[in-house]
C-alpha positions in Angstrom: 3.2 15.3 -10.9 2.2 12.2 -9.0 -1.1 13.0 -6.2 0.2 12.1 -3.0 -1.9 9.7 -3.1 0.6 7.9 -4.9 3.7 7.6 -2.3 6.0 4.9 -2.3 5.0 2.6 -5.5 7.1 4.6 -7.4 9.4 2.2 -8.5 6.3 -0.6 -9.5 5.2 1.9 -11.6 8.5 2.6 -13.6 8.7 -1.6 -13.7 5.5 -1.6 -15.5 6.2 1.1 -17.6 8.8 -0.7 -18.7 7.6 -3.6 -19.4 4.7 -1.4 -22.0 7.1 0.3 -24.0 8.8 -3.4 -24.9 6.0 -3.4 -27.5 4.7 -6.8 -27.3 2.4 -9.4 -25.6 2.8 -9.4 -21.8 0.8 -11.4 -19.2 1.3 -9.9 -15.7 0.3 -11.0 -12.3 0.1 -8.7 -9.5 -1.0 -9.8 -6.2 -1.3 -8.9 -3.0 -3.6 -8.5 0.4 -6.8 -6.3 -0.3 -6.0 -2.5 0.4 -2.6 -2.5 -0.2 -2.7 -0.4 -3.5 -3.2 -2.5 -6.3 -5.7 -0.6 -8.0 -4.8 2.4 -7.5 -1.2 1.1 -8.9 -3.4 0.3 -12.0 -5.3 3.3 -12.3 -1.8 5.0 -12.5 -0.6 2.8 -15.1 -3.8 3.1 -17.1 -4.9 6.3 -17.2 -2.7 7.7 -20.1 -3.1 4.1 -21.9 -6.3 2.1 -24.0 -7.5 0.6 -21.4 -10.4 -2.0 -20.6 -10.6 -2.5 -17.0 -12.7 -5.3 -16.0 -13.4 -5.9 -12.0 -14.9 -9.4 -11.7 -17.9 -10.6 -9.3 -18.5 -13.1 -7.1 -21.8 -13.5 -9.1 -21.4 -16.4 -11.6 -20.1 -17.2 -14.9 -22.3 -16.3 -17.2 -23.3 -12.8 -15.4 -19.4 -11.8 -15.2 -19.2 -12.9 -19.2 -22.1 -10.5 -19.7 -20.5 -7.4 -17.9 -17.5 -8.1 -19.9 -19.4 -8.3 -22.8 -20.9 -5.2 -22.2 -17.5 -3.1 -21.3 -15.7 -4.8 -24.2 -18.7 -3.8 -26.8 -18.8 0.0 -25.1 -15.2 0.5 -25.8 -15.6 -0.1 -29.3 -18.7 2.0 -29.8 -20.5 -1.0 -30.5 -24.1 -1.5 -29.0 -26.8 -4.1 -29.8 -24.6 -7.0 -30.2 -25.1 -10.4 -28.6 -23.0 -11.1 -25.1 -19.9 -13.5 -26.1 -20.5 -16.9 -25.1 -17.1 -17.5 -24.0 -14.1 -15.9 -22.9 -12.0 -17.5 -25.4 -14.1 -15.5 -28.2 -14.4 -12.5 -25.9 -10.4 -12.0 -25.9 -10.4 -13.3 -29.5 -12.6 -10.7 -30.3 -10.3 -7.9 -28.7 -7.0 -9.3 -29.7 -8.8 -9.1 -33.3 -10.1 -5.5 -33.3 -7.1 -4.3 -31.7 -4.8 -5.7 -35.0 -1.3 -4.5 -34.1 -2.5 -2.0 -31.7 -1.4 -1.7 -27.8 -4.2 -2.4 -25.6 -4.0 -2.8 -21.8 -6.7 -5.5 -20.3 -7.0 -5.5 -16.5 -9.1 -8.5 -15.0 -9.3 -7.6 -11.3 -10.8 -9.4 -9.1 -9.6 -12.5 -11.2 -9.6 -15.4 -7.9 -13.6 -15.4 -8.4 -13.8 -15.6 -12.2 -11.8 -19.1 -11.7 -13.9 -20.4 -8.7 -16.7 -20.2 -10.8 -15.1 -21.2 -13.9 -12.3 -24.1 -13.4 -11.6 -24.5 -17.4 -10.5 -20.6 -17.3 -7.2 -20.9 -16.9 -6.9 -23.8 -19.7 -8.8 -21.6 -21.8 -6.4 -18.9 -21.2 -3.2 -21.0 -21.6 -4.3 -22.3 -25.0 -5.4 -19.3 -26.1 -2.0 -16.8 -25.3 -0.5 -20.1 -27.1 -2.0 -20.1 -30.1 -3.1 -16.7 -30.7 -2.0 -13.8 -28.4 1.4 -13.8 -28.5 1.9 -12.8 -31.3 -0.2 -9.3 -30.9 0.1 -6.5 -28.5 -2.3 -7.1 -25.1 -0.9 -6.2 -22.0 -3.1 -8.4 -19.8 -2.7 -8.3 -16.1 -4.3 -10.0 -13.6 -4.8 -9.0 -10.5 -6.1 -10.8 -7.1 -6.2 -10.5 -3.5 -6.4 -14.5 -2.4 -2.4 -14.4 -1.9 -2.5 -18.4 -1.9 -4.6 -18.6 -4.8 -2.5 -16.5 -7.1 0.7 -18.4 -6.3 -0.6 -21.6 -6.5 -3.4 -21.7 -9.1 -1.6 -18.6 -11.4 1.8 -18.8 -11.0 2.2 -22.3 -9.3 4.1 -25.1 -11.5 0.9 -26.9 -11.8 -0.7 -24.0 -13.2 -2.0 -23.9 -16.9 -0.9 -20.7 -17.0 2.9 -21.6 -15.6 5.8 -20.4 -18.1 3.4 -17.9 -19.4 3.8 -14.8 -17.5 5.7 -12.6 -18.3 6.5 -10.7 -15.4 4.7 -10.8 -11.8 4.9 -8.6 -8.7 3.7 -9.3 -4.9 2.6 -5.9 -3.8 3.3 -5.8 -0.3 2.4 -3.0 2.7 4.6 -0.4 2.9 7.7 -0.9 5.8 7.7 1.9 8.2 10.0 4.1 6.0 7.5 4.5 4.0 4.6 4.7 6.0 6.2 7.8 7.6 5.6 9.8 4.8 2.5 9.8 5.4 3.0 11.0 9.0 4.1 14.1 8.9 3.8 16.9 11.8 4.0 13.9 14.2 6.6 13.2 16.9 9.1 10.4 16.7 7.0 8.4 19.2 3.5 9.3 17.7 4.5 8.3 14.1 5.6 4.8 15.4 2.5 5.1 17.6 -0.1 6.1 14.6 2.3 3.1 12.2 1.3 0.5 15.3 -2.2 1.2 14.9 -2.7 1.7 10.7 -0.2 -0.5 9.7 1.8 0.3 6.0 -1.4 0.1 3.9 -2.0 3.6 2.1 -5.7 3.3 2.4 -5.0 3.4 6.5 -2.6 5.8 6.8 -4.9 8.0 4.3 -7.3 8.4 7.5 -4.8 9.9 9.7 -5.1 13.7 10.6 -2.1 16.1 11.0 -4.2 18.3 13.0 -5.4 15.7 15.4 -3.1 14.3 18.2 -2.3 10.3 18.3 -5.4 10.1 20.7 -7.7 12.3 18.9 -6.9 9.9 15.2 -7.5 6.8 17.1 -11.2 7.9 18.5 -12.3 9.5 15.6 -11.2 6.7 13.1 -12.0 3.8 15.8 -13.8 4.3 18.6 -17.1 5.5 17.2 -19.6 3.8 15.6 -19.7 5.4 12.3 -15.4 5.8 12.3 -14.3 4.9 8.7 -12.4 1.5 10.6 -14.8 0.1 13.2 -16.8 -1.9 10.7 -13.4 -2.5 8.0 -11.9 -6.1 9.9 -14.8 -7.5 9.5 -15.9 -6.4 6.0 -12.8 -7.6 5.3 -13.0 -11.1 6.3 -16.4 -11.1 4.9 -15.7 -10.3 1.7 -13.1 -13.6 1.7 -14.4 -16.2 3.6 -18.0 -18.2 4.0 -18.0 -18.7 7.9 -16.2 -15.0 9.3 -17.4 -15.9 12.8 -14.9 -18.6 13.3 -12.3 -16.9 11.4 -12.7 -14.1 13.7 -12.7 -16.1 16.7 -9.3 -17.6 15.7 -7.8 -13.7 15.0 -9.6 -12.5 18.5 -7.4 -15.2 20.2 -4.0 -14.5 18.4 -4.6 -10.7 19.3 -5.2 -11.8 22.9 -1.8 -13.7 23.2 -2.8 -17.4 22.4 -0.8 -18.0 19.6 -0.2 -21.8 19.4 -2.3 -24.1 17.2 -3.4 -25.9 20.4 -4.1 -22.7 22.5 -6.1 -20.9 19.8 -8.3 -24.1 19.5 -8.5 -24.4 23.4 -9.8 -21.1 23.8 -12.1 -20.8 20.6 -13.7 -24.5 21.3 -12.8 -25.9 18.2 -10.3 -28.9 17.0 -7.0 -28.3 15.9 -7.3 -30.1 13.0 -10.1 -27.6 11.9 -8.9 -24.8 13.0 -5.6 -25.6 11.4 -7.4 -25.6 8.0 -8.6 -21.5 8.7 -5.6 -20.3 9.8 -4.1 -22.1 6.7 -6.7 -20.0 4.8 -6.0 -16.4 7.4 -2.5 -16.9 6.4 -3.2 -17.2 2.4 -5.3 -14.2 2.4 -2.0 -12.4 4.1 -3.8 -11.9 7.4 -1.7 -14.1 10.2 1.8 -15.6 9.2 3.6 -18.1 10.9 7.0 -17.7 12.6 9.2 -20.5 13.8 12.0 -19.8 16.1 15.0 -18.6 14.3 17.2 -21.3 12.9 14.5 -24.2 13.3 12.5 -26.1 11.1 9.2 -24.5 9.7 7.5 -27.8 11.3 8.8 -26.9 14.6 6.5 -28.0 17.4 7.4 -23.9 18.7 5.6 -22.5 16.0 3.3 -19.5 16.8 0.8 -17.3 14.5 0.9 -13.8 13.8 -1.4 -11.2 12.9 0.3 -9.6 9.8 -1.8 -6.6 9.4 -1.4 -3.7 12.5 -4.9 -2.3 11.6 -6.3 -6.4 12.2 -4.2 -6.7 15.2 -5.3 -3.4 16.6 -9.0 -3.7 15.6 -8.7 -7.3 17.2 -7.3 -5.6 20.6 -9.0 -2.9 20.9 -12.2 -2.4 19.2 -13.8 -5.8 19.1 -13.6 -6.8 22.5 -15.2 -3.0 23.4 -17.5 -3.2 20.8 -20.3 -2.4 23.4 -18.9 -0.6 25.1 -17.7 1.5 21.6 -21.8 1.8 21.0 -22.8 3.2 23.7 -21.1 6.0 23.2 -17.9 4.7 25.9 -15.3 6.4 23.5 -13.5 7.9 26.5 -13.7 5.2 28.7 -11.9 2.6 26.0 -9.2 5.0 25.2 -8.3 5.5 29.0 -9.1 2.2 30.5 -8.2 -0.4 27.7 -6.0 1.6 25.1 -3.8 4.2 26.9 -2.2 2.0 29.9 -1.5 -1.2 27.6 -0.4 0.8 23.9 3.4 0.6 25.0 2.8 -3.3 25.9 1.1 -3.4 22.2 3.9 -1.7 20.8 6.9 -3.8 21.4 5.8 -6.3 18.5 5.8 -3.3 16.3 9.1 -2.1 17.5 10.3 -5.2 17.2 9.1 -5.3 13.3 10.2 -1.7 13.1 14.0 -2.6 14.0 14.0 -5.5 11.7 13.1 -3.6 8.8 15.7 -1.0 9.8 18.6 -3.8 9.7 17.5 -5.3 6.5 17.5 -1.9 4.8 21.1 -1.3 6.1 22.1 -5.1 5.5 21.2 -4.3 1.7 23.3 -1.5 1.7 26.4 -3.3 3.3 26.1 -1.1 6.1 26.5 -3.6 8.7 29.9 -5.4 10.0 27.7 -8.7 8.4 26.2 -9.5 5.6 23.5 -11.8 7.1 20.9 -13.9 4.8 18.5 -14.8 7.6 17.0 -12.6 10.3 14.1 -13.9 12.7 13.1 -13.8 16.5 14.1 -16.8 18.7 12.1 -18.1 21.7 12.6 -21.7 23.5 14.3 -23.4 26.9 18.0 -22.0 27.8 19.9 -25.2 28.2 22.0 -23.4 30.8 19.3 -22.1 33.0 16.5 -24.4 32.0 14.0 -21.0 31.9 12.0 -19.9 28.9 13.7 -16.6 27.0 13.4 -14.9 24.1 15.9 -12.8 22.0 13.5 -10.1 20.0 16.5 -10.1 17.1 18.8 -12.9 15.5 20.6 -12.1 12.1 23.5 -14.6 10.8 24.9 -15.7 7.8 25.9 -18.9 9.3 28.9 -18.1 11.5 28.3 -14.7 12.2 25.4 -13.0 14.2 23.9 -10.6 15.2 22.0 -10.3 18.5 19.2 -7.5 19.1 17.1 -6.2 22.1 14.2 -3.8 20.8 13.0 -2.0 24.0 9.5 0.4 23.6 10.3 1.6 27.3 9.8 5.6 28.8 12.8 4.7 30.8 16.7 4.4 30.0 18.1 1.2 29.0 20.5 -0.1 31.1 23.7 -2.3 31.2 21.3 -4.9 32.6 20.0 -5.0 29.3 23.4 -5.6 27.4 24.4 -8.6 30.0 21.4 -10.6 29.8 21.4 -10.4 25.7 24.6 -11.6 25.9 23.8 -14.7 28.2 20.8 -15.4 26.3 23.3 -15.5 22.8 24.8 -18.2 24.4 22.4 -20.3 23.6 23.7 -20.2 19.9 27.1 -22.0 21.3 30.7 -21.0 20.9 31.4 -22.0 17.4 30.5 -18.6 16.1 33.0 -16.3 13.9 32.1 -13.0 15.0 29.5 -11.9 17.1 27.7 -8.4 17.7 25.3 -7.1 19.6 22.6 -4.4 18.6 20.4 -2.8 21.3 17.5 -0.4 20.2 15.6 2.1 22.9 13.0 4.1 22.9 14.6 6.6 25.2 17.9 6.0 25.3 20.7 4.7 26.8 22.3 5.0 30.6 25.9 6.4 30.7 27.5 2.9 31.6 25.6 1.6 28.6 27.4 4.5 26.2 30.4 4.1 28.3 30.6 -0.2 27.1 29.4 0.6 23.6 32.4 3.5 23.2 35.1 0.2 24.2 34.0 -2.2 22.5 33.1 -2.3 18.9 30.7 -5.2 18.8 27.7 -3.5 20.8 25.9 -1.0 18.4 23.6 1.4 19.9 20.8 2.5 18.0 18.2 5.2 19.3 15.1 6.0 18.2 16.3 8.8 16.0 18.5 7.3 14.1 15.7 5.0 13.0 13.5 7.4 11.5 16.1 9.4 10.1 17.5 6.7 8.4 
């Protein structure tokens, strides 16, 4: 029986499973942003396996070669013995002892073994080439320094490219999956509760079933000792050397300045530099950048995003109060900063929400399309020379898909319908088919149904059918 703790990685666990019984040497990479699940994935995987489970410092070298030591000579029953003085002769030394026997070796943690050890991944190469191979470790290493693991572990440049032999990006959980956390909720308050913990198990562990969406936010936010109101910046922290200007830049992005320029403007700092940490923000898995849909990924339009809910909701809400938050102001933020703008900080995550739900059904060939690009646009209207935005674009080259995602307590009307469809034009004639998907909140107005019911290129979706689907 898996602990609920374990919902939704299901599947990664049957891959690596898998990949055990196959009886030989494997080298696996998982990464992924910090909290998403990675060790407790591992735990699963390990705890009916020999296991030596190794989670590296950010001490140096010769101190993390000493711990291993230790661990290494404890699992053998061996005491008294002299630390390796290399990892080479550390994993010689297991591979040996082990003979033909299966043996699973997690190095977590592995980013800050390299940065204080550049030859470790040559030393590693040579060593699964001349000697592991041909035995039965199942090594894994795992890291939370997204750009590091692609480029330096599984990168082309890598010493260790060509020899993995599987790899898996754990990412948060979509909202599907986040929901089953959220049971006893309302529609709205699960979306709500998602908007503000985001799909990372750890998060939506801290939710209460017994609590309303206000009562969960104060007690996990908006006091001093809440499990959260420290946990962005531990985060950051834990990463980077200078979290002040990191957090600066994520402050700004929360607040709606979201162009390289802007964000420098309003944290008093050059592009150029500040270019170089949100580089870093976006390799740790914290912002990504979005370009409008269909343009280049140098477009001068591009924007940053906060990735994580719980960083863009910490960002919001909590560190801008933070005074407020100590002296005991709990009320006061939830009624005079939180409560009147929430549905204003929702639409993003509506937006997001709808996405996922057309990607799910576009894998199932449950659309009219099959699209292989889906994105937001934003830009000038060439017909009315005004700025718009269309929240959803999906196309496979000549057929699209145009979505409005609307977080509103009202009806949406056929005003809505009219101005998506004068806003498509900006994607010109030439298209092959076109349709025309409007999500609400609450609802639709009968003229709205009425259109929909005539024509079958408009697509009503409510919020029901998203969170029963």
């Amino acid at each position: 029986m898996m602990g609920e703790i374990f919902i939704g990685r299901e599947r990664e666990l049957a891959d690596l499973n898998e990949l055990y019984v196959q009886d030989k040497f494997q080298l696996f990479v998982l990464y992924g942003r910090r909290r998403v699940g990675k060790t407790t994935l591992l735990n699963q995987f390990c705890k009916d396996k020999d296991t030596i489970f190794y989670s590296a410092e950010q001490s140096n070298n010769k101190l993390n070669l000493e711990k291993f030591s230790s661990l290494v000579f404890s699992f053998y029953g061996e005491n008294n013995l002299e630390p390796f003085s290399s990892w080479t002769n550390a994993l010689s030394y297991i591979d040996e002892r082990q003979e033909n026997k299966k043996l699973v070796l997690v190095i977590d943690e592995f980013p800050y073994l390299v940065r204080k050890n550049k030859a470790l991944l040559s030393e590693l190469q040579h060593l699964i080439d001349h000697k592991l191979t041909n035995g039965k470790l199942f090594i894994i290493l795992c890291g939370s320094y997204m750009g590091f693991m692609e480029k330096e572990v599984l990168g082309s440049k890598s010493p260790l490219f060509g020899r993995r032999t599987a790899q898996l990006h754990m990412k948060p959980f979509n909202y599907q999956t986040s929901l089953k956390f959220l049971d006893g909720f309302s529609d709205i308050e699960k979306l709500e509760l998602y908007g503000a913990f985001g799909g990372t198990p750890l998060y939506l562990q801290q939710v209460n079933a017994n609590e309303s969406f206000e009562q969960n936010i104060k007690r996990a936010y908006l006091k001093v000792t809440s499990y959260l109101y420290e946990e962005a910046l531990l985060l950051l922290r834990q990463e980077v050397q200078e979290p002040g200007v990191y957090s600066a830049i994520i402050e700004a992005i929360a607040s709606g300045y979201t162009k390289a320029n802007e964000i420098s403007t309003k944290i008093g700092e050059d592009t150029a530099k500040c270019l170089k940490y949100i580089k870093i923000l976006c390799e740790l898995g914290i912002l990504h950048k979005e370009t409008p849909f269909g343009e280049k990924e140098a477009s001068r339009k591009t924007i940053y995003v906060i990735s994580d809910y719980m960083f863009r909701f910490w960002y919001r809400y909590v560190f801008a109060n933070r005074t407020l938050i100590e002296t005991g102001a709990q009320q006061a933020v939830w009624l005079n900063r939180i409560e009147p703008d929430y549905n204003s900080y929702m639409g993003l995550v509506f937006e997001k929400v709808c996405t996922d739900y057309l990607s799910v059904k576009n894998a199932k060939g449950e659309l009219p399309i099959l699209f292989t690009s889906i994105g937001r646009w934003w830009g000038t209207n060439p017909a009315t020379h005004g700025q718009e935005e269309i929240d959803l674009v999906a196309s496979n080259g000549k057929d699209y898909i145009f979505g409005e995602c609307k977080w509103r307590n009202e009806k949406l009307t056929l005003s809505v319908l009219r101005g998506l469809k004068a806003k498509a034009e900006v994607f010109g004639k030439n298209r092959n088919s076109t349709y025309y998907v409007l999500f609400s909140k609450s609802g639709f107005a009968e003229e709205v149904i009425n259109e929909a019911k005539s024509d079958s290129s408009i697509v009503l979706v409510d919020l029901k059918e998203i969170m029963n689907y």
